[in-house]
C-alpha positions in Angstrom: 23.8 20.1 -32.2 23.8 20.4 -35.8 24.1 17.1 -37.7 24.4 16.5 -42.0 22.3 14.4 -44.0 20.8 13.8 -47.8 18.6 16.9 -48.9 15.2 15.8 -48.9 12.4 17.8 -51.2 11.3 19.6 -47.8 14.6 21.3 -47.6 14.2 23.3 -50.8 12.5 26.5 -49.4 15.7 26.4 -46.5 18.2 25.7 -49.3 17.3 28.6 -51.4 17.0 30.8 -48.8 21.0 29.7 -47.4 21.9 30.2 -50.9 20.2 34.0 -50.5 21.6 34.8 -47.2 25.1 33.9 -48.1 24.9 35.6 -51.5 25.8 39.1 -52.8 23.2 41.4 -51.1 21.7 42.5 -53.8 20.0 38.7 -53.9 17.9 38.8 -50.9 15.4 41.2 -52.4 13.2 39.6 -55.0 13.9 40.8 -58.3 17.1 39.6 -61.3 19.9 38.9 -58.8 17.8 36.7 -56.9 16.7 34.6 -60.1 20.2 34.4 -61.4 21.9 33.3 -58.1 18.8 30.6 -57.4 18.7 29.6 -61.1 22.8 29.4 -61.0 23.9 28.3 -57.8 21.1 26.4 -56.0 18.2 25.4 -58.0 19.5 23.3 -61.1 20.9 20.7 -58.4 18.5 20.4 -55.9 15.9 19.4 -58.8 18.4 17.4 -61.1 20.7 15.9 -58.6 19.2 15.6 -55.2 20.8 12.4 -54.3 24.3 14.8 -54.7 23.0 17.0 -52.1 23.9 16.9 -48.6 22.8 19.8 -45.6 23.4 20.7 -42.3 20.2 20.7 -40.2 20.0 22.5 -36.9 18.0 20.9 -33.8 14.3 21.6 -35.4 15.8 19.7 -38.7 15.7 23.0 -40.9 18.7 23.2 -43.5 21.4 25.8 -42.4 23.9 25.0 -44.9 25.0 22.8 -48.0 26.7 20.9 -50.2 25.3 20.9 -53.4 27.2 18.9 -56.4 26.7 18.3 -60.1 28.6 14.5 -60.5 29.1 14.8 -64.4 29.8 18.3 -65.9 28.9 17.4 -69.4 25.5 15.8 -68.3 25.0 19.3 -66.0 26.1 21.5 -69.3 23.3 20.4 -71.1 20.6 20.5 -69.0 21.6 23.6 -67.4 21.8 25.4 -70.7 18.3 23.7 -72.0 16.3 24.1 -69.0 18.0 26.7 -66.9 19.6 29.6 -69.1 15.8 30.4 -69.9 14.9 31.3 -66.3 17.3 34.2 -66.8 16.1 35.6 -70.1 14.3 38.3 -68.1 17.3 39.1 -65.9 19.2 41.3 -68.1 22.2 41.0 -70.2 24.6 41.1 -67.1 22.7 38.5 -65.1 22.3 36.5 -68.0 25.8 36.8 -69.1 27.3 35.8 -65.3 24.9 32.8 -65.4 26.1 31.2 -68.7 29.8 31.9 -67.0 29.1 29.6 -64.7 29.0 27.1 -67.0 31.2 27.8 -69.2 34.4 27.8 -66.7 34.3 24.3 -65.0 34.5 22.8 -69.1 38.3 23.4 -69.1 38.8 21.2 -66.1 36.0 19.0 -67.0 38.3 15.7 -67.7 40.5 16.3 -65.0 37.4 17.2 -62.4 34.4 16.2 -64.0 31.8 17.2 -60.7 31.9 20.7 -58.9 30.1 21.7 -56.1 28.5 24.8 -54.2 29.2 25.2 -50.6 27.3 27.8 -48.3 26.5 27.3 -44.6 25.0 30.2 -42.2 27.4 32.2 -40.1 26.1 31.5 -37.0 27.1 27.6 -37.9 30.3 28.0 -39.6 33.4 27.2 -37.6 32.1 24.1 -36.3 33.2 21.5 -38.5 30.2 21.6 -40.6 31.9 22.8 -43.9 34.3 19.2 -43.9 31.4 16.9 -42.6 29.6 18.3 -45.6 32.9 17.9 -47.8 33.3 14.2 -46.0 30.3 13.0 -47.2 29.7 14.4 -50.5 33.7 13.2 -51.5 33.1 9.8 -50.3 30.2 9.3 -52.5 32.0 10.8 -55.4 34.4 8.2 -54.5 32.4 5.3 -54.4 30.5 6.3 -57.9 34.1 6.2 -59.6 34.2 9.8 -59.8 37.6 11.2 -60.5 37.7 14.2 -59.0 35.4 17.7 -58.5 36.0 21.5 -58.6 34.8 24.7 -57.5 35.4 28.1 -57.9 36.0 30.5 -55.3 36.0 34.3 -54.9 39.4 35.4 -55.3 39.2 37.6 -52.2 37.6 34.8 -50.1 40.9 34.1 -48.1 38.6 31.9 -45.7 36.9 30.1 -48.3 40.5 29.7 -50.1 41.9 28.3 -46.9 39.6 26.1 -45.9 39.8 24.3 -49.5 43.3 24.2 -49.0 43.5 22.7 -46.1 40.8 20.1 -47.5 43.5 19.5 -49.8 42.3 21.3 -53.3 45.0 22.9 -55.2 44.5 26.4 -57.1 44.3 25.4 -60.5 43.4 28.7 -61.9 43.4 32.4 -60.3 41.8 35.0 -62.1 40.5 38.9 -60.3 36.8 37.7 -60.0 38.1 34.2 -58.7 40.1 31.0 -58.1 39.3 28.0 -60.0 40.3 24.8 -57.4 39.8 21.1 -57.5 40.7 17.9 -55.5 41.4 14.4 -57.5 38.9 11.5 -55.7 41.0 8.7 -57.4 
């Protein structure tokens, strides 16, 4: 039985490989599109905020999914772009380009939902829960920490993913071709 917890430091090897199982297939071979999806979607908040980091861990305790959370977007703009957007310099213009998007987006909903998170389990433990145990636990300690709310964004063609924030209770705040910008208030 799979059960969620804090990500510890041993986790980070699992974490990075969820994040490159669940990614755009091009990112499980080493090479740019692995850099740029670690550097953008995984890395920066495992080693800045771990205690904002929850997993799922199977029966041997191995991470099989996330929740992965950056609690103040203006603190996260700044190191990302100082200490991160230079991992990427090597990854060419696209890849460079979609990592400083990342960024960029979450600022116009910044007041509003200052935190924004990164979810990803493993197929074989999806459907089980997981994804609003890992939701449960993450929101509750945004809530406690005053936070007023926290945003994601979505592949616009992810009708699961869509759903399943819906029904968690985020509202579409933006949709776009490439994706759907969602958040939930905390307060």
């Amino acid at each position: 039985m799979a059960s969620i917890r804090h990500y510890r430091e041993t986790d980070k090897v699992n974490v990075q490989n969820v994040c490159m199982q669940t990614g755009p297939g091009a990112a499980r071979e080493i090479g740019p599109a692995q850099t740029m999806l670690l550097t953008t979607y995984c890395d920066y908040y495992i080693e800045q905020e771990p205690q904002n980091c929850f997993v799922v861990a199977d029966d041997n305790d191995d991470a099989v999914g996330y929740i992965l959370c950056a609690e103040n977007y203006w603190r996260y703009r700044l190191r990302f772009r100082m200490q991160y957007i230079p991992r990427v310099k090597d990854c060419g213009f696209m890849k460079q380009t979609e990592c400083r998007g990342s960024y960029f987006l979450p600022l116009f909903y910044s007041k509003k939902y200052p935190a924004h998170l990164h979810i990803d389990i493993l197929d074989d433990y999806q459907r089980q829960g997981l994804g609003s145990r890992l939701m449960d636990n993450l929101t509750s300690q945004l809530r406690k920490k005053g936070v007023a709310g926290v945003m994601l964004v979505v592949g616009a063609q992810n009708e699961k993913g869509r759903n399943f924030y819906k029904k968690y209770g985020f509202k579409e705040e933006l949709v776009m071709p490439f994706g759907v910008v969602m958040g939930l208030a905390l307060k």
